[in-house]
C-alpha atoms as one frame of an Amber mdcrd trajectory, in Angstrom:
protein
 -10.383-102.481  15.066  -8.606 -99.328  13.691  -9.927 -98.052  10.132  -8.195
 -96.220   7.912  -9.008 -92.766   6.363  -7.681 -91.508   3.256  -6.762 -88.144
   2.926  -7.858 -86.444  -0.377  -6.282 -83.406  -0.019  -6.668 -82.135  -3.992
  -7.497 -78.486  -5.788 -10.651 -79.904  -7.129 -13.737 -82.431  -6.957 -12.571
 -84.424 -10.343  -8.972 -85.538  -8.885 -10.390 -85.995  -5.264 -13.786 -88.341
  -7.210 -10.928 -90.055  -9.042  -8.506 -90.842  -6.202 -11.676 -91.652  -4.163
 -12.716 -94.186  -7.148  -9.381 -95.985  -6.865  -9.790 -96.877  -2.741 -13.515
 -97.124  -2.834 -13.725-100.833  -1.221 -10.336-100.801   0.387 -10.769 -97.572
   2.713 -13.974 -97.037   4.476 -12.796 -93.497   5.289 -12.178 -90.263   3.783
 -10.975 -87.003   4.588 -11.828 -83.317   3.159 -10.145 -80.656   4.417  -9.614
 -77.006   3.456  -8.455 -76.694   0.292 -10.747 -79.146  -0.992 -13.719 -78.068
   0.615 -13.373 -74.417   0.044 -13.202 -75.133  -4.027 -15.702 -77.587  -3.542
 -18.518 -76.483  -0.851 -20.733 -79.016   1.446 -21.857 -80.527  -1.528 -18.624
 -82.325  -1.579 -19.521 -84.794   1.381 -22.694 -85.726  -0.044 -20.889 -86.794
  -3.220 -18.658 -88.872  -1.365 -21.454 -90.404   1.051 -23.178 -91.569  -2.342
 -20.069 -93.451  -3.086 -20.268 -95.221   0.085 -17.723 -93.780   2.281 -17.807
 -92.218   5.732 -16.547 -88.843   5.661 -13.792 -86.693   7.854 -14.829 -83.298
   7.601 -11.099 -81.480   8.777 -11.910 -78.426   8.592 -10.496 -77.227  12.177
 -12.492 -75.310  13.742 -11.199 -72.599  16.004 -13.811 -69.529  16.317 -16.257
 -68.016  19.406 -18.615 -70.184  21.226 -21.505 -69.243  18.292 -19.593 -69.452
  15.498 -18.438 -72.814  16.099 -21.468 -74.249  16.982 -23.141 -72.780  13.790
 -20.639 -74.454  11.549 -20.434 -77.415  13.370 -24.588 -77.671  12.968 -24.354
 -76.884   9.202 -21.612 -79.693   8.902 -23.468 -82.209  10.639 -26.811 -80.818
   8.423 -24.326 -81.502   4.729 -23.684 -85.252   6.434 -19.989 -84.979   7.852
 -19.459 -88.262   9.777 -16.736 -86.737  12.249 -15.808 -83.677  12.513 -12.410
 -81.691  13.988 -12.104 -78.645  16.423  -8.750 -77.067  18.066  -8.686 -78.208
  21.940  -7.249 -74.650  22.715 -10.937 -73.308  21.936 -11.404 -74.607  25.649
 -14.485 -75.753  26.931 -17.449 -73.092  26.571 -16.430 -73.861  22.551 -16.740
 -77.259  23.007 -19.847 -77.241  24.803 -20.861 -75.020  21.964 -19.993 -77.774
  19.339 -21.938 -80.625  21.114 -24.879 -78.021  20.677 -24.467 -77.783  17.443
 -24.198 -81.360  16.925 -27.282 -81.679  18.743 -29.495 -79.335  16.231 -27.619
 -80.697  13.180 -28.691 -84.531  13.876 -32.559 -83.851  14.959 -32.220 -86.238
  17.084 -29.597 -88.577  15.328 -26.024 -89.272  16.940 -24.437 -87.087  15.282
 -20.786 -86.874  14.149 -17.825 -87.341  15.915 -16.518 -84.599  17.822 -12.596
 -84.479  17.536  -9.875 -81.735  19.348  -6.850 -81.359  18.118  -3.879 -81.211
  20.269  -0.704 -80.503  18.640  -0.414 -80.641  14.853   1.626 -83.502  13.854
   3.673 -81.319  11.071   4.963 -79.350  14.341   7.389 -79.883  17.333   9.231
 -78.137  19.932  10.958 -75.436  17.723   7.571 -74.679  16.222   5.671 -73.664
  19.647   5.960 -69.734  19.734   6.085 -69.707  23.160   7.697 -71.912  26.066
   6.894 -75.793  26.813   8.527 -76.137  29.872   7.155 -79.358  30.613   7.272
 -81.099  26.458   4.936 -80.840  23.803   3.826 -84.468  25.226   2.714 -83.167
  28.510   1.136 -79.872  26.106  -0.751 -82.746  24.334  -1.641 -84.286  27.497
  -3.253 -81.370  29.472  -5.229 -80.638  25.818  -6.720 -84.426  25.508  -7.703
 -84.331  28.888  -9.466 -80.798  29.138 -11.429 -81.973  25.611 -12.582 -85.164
  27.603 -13.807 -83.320  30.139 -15.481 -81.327  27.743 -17.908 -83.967  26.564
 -15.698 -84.270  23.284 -15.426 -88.175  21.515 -11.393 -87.977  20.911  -8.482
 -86.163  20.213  -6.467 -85.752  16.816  -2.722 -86.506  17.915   0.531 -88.538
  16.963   0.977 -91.481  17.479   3.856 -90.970  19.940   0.926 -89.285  22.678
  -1.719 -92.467  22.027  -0.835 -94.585  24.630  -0.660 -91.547  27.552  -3.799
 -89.862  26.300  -5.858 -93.508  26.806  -4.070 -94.219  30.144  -5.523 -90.239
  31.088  -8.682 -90.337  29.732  -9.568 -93.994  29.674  -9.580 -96.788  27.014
 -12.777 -95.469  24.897 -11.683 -91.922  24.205 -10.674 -91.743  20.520  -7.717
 -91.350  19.248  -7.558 -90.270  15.628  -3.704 -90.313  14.504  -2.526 -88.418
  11.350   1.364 -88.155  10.353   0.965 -91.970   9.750   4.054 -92.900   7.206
   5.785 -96.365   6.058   9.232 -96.583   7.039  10.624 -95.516   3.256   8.538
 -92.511   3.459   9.830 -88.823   4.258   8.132 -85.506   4.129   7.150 -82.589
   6.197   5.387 -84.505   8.746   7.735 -84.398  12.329   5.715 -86.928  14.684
   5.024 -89.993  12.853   4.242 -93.367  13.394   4.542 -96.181  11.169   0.565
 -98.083  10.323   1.919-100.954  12.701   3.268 -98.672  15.080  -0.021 -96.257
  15.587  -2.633 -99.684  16.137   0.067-101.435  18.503  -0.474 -97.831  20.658
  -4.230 -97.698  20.684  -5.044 -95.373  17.274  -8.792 -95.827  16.561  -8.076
 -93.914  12.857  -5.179 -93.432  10.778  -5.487 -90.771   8.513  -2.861 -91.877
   5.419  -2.718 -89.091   2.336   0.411 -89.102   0.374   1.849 -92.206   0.794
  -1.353 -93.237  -0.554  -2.794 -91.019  -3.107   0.825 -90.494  -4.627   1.483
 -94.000  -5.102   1.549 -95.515  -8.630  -0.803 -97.789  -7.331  -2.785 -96.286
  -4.642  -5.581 -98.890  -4.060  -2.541-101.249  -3.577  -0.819 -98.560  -1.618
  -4.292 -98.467   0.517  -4.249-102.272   1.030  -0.628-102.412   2.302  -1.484
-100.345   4.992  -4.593-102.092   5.755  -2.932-105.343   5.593  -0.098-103.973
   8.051  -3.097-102.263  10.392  -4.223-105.495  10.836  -1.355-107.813  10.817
């Protein structure tokens, strides 16, 4: 079954503890990413673990070998649940990360490894250089190199899902942001609708705005559960 992860992507602990309040019981998931964790610190996942919820640590990682593998062990140490690293880091990076994974847990499974592919706020025009072949067949090449790699999924639209599980088989995860209800329009390019990303094969769906800028947003939250699983 597909979970959902909400995105708190706020300036400050108070507003992301508040928003997290709201959907505590509704989402098992949620997500801290840059801005949040750089005002914030490690600390910040503990915090959230207390409350109950599994936590997305997004912070991208896209270094040397060493570097990666050091913040991927101190990330695993703070209690990160999953954890996401660019695919273009190649594979002696994300070799590096499963080491760091390794020393983080003691022993313990660890956290989720996930590459990103593409960034689902970018197409075509956005790609400095040429994509001869598409940005799907980009995407492709970059899923399939990070399951080679020893990696546990890929962060990608919902558009690639179905190609990336028919590459790399049925149990590499998929982890799909860029998820938006019809009615909703930002400055996400590749999105999928809730329904539209589990009918594909999405193991997560990473939901922010259409949630946490709701007037409601535990309702918001349940919507989008209730569609996940309808």
């Amino acid at each position: 079954m597909s979970e959902l992860v909400v995105a708190l992507d706020f300036k400050d602990a108070r507003s992301a503890f508040e928003m997290a309040e709201k959907v505590r019981g509704v989402a098992p998931w949620v997500k801290v990413g840059l801005e949040l964790f750089c005002a914030e610190g490690p600390g910040i996942i503990t915090r959230f673990k207390e409350m109950g919820f599994k936590v997305f640590v997004d912070l991208k990682f896209f270094d040397i070998p060493n570097t990666v593998k050091g913040a991927v062990r101190s990330a695993t140490r703070a209690g990160a649940d999953m954890i996401s690293l660019h695919a273009l880091g190649g594979e002696r990076m994300a070799i590096a990360a499963r080491e760091g994974r390794a020393e983080g847990a003691g022993g313990n499974e660890g956290p989720l490894l996930m590459a990103i592919t593409i960034l689902t706020s970018m197409d075509e025009n956005d790609i400095p250089f040429p994509v001869p072949d598409g940005l799907g067949s980009a995407v492709l090449d970059l899923a399939l190199a990070s399951s080679q790699a020893g990696l546990d999924g890929v962060v990608c639209s919902g558009l690639e899902v179905e190609a990336i599980k028919e590459k790399c088989g049925k149990d590499f995860l998929a982890l799909t942001p860029g998820i938006r209800p019809a009615s909703v329009s930002d400055d996400q390019r590749r999105v999928v609708t809730p329904s539209q990303a589990v009918e594909r094969g999405s193991n997560f769906l990473v939901v922010g705005r259409p949630i946490t800028g709701a007037d409601d947003p535990a309702e918001a939250a349940r919507r989008i559960v209730a569609e996940m699983n309808g």
